[in-house]
C-alpha positions in Angstrom: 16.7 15.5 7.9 14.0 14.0 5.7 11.4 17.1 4.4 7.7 16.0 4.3 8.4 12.2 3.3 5.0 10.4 3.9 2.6 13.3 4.2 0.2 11.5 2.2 0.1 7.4 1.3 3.2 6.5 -0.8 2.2 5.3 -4.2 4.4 3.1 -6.8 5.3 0.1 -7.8 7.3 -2.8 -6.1 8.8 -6.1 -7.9 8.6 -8.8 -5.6 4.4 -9.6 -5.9 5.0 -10.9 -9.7 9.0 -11.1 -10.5 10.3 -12.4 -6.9 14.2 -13.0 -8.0 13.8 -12.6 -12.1 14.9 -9.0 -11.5 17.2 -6.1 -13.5 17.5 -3.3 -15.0 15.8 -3.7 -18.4 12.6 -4.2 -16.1 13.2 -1.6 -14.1 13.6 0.9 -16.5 11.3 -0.5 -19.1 8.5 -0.6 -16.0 9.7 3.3 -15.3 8.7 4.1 -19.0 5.4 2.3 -18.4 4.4 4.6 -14.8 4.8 7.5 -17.2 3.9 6.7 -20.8 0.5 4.5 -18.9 -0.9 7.4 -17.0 0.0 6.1 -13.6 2.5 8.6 -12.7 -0.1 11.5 -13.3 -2.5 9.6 -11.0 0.3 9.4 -8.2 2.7 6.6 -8.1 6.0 7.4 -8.3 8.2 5.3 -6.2 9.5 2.4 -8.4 11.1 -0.1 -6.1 13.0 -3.3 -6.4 12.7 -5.9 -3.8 14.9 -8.8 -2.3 17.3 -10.8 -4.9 19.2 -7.5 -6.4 22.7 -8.1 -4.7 25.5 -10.4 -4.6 25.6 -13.3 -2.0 28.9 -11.5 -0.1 30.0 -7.9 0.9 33.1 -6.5 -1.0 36.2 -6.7 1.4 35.1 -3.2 2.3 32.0 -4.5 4.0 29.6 -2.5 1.3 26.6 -4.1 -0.4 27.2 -5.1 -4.3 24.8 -5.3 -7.2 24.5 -8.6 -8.8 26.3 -7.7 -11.9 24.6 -10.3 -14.0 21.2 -8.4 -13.8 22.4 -4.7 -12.8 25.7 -5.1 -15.0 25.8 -0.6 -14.9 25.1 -0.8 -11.2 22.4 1.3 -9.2 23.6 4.5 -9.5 23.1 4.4 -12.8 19.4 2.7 -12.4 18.6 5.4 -10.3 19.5 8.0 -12.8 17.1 6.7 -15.4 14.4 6.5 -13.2 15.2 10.2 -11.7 15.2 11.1 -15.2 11.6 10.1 -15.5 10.0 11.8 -13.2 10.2 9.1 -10.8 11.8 8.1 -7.5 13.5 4.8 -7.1 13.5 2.8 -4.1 15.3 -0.7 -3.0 15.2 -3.5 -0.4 17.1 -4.9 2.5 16.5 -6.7 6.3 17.6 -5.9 9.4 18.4 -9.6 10.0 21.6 -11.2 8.9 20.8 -11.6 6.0 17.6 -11.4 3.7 13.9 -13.8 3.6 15.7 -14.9 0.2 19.0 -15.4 1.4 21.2 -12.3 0.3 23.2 -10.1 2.7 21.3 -7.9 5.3 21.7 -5.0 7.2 21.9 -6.0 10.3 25.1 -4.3 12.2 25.7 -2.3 9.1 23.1 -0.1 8.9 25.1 2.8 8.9 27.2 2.1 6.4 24.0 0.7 4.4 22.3 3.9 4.4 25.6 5.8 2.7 25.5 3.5 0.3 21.8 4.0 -0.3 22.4 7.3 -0.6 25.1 7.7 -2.7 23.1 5.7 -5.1 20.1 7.6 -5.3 17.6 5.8 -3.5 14.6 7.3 -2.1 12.8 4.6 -0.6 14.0 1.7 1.2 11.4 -1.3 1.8 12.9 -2.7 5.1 12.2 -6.8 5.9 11.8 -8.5 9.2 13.6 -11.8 8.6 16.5 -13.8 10.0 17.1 -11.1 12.9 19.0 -12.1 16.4 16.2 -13.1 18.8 17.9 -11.7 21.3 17.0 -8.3 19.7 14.2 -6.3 19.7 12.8 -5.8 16.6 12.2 -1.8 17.7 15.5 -1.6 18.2 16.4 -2.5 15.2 13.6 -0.4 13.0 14.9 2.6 15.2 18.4 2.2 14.6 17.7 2.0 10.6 15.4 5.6 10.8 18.7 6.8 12.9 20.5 6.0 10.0 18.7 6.8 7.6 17.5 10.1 8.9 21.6 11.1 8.5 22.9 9.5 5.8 22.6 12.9 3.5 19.5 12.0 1.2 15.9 12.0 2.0 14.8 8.5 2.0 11.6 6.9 2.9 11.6 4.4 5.2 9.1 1.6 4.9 9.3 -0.9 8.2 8.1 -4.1 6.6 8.0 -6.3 10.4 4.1 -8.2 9.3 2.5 -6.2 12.0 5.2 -8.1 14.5 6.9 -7.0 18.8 4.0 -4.5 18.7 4.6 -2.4 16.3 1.7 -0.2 16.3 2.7 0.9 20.0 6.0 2.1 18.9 6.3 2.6 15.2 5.2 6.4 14.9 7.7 7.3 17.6 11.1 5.2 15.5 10.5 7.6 12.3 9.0 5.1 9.9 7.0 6.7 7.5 4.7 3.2 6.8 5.0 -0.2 8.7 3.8 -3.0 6.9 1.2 -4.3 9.7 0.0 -7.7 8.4 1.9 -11.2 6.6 2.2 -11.1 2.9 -0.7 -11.0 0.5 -1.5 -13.7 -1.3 -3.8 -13.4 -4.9 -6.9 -14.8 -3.6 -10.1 -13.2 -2.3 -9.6 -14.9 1.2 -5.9 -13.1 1.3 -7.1 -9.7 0.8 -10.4 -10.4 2.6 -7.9 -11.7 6.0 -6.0 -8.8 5.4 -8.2 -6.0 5.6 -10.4 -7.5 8.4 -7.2 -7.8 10.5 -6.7 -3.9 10.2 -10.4 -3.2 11.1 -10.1 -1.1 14.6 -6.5 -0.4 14.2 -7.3 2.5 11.7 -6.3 5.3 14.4 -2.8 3.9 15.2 -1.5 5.8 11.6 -1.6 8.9 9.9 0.3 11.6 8.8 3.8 11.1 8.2 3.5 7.1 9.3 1.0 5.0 7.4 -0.7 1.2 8.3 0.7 -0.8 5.6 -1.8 -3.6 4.5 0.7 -5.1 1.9 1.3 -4.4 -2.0 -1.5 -4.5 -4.2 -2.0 -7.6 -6.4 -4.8 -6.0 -8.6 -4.2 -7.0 -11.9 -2.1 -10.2 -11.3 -4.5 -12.5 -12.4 -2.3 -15.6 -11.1 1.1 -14.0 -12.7 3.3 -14.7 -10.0 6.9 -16.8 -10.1 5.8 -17.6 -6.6 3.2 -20.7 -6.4 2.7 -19.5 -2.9 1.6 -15.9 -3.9 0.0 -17.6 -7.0 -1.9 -19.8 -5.3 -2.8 -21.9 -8.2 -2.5 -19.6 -10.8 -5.7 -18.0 -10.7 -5.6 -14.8 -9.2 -8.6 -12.8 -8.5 -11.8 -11.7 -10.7 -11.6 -7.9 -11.9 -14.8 -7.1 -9.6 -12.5 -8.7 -6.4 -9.1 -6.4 -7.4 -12.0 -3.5 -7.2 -13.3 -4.2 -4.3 -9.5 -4.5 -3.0 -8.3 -1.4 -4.2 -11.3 0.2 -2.3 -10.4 -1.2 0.9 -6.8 -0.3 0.7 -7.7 3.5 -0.6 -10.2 4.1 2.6 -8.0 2.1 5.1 -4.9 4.7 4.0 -2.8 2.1 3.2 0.0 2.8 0.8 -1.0 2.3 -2.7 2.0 -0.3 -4.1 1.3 -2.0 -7.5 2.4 -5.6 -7.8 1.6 -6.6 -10.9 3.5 -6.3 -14.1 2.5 -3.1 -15.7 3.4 -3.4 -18.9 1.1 -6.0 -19.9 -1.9 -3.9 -17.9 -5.3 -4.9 -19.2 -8.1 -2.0 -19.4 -9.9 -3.1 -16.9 -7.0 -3.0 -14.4 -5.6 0.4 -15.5 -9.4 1.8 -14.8 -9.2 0.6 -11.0 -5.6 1.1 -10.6 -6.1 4.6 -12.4 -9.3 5.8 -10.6 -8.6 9.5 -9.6 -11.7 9.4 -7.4 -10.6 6.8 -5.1 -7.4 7.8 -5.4 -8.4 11.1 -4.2 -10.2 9.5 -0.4 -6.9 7.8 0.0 -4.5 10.5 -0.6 -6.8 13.3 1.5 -4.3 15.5 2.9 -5.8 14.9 6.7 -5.3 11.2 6.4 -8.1 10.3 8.9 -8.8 6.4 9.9 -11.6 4.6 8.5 -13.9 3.5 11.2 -16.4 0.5 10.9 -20.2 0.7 11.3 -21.6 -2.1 13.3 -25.0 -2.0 13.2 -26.2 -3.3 9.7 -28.8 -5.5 10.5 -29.6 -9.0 9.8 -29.6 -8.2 6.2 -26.4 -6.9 5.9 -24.5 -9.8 7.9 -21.6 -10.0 5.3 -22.1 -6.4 4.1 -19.3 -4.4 5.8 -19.2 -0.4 6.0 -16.0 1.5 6.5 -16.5 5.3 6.6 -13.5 8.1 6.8 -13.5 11.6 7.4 -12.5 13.9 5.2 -10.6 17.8 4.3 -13.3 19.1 3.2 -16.2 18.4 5.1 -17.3 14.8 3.1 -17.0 11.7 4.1 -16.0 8.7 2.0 -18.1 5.3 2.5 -16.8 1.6 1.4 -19.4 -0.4 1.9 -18.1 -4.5 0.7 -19.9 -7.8 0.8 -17.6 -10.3 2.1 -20.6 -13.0 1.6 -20.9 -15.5 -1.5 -24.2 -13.9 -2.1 -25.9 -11.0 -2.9 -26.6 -8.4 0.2 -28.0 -5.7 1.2 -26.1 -3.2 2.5 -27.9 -0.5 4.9 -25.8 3.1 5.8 -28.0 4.7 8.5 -26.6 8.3 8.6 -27.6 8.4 12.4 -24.3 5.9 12.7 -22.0 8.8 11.0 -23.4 11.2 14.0 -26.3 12.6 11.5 -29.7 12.7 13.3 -33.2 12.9 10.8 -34.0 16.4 13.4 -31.2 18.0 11.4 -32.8 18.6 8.6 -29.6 17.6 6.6 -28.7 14.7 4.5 -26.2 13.6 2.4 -26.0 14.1 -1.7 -24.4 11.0 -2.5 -21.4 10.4 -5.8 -20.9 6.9 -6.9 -16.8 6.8 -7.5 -17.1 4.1 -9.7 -19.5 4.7 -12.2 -18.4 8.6 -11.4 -21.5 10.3 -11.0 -24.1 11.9 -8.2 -26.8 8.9 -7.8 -28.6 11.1 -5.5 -30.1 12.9 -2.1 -31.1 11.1 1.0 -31.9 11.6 3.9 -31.6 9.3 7.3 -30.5 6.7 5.2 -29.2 4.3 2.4 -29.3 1.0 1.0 -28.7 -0.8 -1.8 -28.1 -4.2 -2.9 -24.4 -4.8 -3.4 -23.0 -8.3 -5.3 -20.7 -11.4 -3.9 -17.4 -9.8 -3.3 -18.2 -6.4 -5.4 -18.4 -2.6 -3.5 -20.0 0.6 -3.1 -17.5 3.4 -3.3 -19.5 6.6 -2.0 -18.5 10.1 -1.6 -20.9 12.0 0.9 -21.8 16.1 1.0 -23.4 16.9 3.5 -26.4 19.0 2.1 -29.9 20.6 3.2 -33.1 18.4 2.9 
C-alpha cells in the first residue's frame, strides 16, 4: 500500500521535453549526478524519469516488457540502482493503450504483469500516457485499473495519470488513486504554450490537493529551443529567461508538479536561479497544498495583469501577479479581494521572492508596474497597521 506518495508536488526531472527517443543510461545517470552535484536535489527534485522510447518494439515470449539493449545494454534494474544510490528515485513511462504515442509496446491488458515488472526493477514513479487506447473503453477504467495494480505490486510507486485533461478527469481522478493527472496537452517552448496552459487551469485549482495534484505539464524553463522535437521546439527559439520566470511562478502557485525538461547538465545561471529558487519553491510545496484562486477585479489598468493568490500553513498568503500583455501594466492587489477590509486595522508586510527581500507594509492595497510577460512573486504576513 503506497505510504504518503504525493503529499506535497512531485519534483524531478523527465526526458521526453529535450531528448524525445535519444535516450540511455549514460544520460540517465550522468543527469542523476547533475540533480545532486547542481543543487537541485537539496531544493527538492528527486524523481528522475525516463519517458517513451526505452523498450523494445515486442514483448519477450513471456509477455514482459524488455529494455532496448542498444541504449540500456545493463538493463533497468541496474539503472535504478545508480540512481537509488544517489539519493534519488527513478521513475519510467508507459500507456494504457496498445501500444505507446511513439510506437513501443503498452500496457494495455497487462497492467498487472507491468506493475511486477516495475517493481522488481526499482521504479518509483510511473508517468502513465493516454494514447492508442480501445475506444470502446473508458479511459477511467483504464487509469483505475493501473492504481489497482500498482497499489499491489509490492513497491511504492507514484502514479502520474498523464490523459491531457481528457473523459473528465477532474470528476474522477482523486477517487482512481492517482497521485497527479496531467490536466492539459503538451507544452510547447513558447510564451503562447505556457500562457494557454495556465489560463486553461484558472478555476480548476480546487479539483486537486493533497495526495492528487493538477498536472500543468513538464517544465521547459531553460530549454531555450533545445528540443529533438521541431514541434516542442517550435522553431528553435525557446523562451526569454524573464518568460521561463514568470512560468515557473505559475506552475509553483497553481501546485503543479515541478518536472524539469531541460537538459541539466548544460544549465545556465540564470536557469539554475529560477529552477533553484527555495522561496517559490517553498509556496508550491506548502504542506496544505491549497488552490490558487484568481482575483477579477483589476481594473482597466490591469487588463492583461492577472493575480493568482493561495493560502497558506502558516497564516500568509502567496500572490503571483503576471502580465500576459505585450506591454507594460499595472498590476493593482486590493487586499479587500483576499477578504481584508481597511476597518481591520491590519495589512499585509509584503517579501519580494525574487529579489528575496521585505519591499514593505501596506495597507488596503498594492500596485506596481510589472513588464511584458515578467511577474511579481509576493509572500504576504498579515501584520498590524
Amino acid at each position: 500500500m503506497p505510504k504518503n506518495l504525493g503529499k506535497t508536488p512531485p519534483m524531478g526531472w523527465n526526458t521526453w521535453n529535450t531528448f524525445t527517443d535519444a535516450i540511455n543510461e549514460e544520460l540517465i545517470m550522468q543527469s542523476a549526478d547533475v540533480m545532486v552535484e547542481s543543487g537541485l536535489k537539496d531544493c527538492g527534485y528527486q524523481y528522475v524519469v525516463i519517458d517513451d522510447c526505452w523498450s523494445l518494439k515486442e514483448r519477450d515470449k513471456n509477455g514482459k516488457l524488455v529494455p532496448d539493449p542498444a541504449k540500456f545494454p545493463h538493463g533497468m534494474k541496474a539503472v535504478a540502482d545508480y540512481v537509488h544510490s544517489r539519493g534519488l528515485k527513478f521513475g519510467m513511462y508507459s500507456c494504457n493503450g496498445t501500444h505507446t504515442c511513439a510506437g513501443y509496446p503498452a500496457s494495455f491488458e497487462h497492467e498487472f504483469t507491468d506493475a511486477k515488472t516495475f517493481a522488481k526493477w526499482g521504479v518509483d514513479f510511473l508517468k502513465y500516457d493516454n494514447c492508442y487506447k480501445p475506444d470502446t473503453v473508458p479511459g477511467e477504467i483504464l487509469y483505475k485499473r493501473m492504481a489497482m495494480a500498482l497499489r499491489n505490486c509490492g513497491r511504492d510507486i507514484l502514479f502520474s495519470a498523464c490523459n491531457w485533461g481528457a473523459d473528465g478527469v477532474h470528476n474522477w481522478i482523486r477517487e482512481s488513486g492517482a497521485q497527479m493527472y496531467r490536466s492539459t496537452g503538451d507544452i510547447q517552448d513558447t510564451w503562447n504554450s505556457i500562457v494557454n496552459l495556465a489560463k486553461s487551469q484558472f478555476g480548476k485549482q480546487s479539483q486537486q490537493g493533497v495526495y492528487c495534484w493538477n498536472d500543468i505539464d513538464m517544465l521547459v524553463v531553460g530549454m531555450h529551443g533545445g528540443s529533438n522535437s521541431s514541434w516542442i521546439g517550435e522553431g528553435g527559439m525557446g523562451c526569454t529567461d524573464t518568460e521561463y520566470k514568470t512560468h515557473f511562478s505559475m506552475w509553483a502557485i497553481m501546485n503543479s508538479p515541478l518536472m524539469i525538461g531541460c537538459d541539466i547538465r548544460n544549465m545556465s545561471d540564470a536557469t539554475k536561479n529560477i529552477l533553484m529558487n527555495k522561496d517559490v519553491i517553498a509556496v508550491n510545496q506548502d504542506p496544505e497544498g491549497r488552490g490558487a484562486y484568481l482575483l477579477n477585479s483589476n481594473g482597466w489598468a490591469g487588463v492583461n495583469v492577472k493575480i493568482l493568490v493561495k493560502a497558506l500553513e502558516n497564516g500568509d498568503y502567496a500572490i503571483c501577479m503576471v502580465n500576459f500583455g505585450d506591454h507594460r501594466g499595472m498590476g493593482t492587489l486590493c487586499f479587500w479581494d483576499m477578504g481584508l477590509p481597511a476597518a481591520s486595522g491590519y495589512g499585509f508586510e509584503l517579501y519580494d521572492c525574487w529579489e528575496h527581500e521585505v519591499i514593505g507594509r501596506y495597507s488596503e492595497r498594492y500596485s506596481c508596474n510589472i513588464e511584458s510577460h515578467d511577474c511579481k512573486f509576493l509572500r504576504a504576513k498579515l501584520v498590524k497597521m
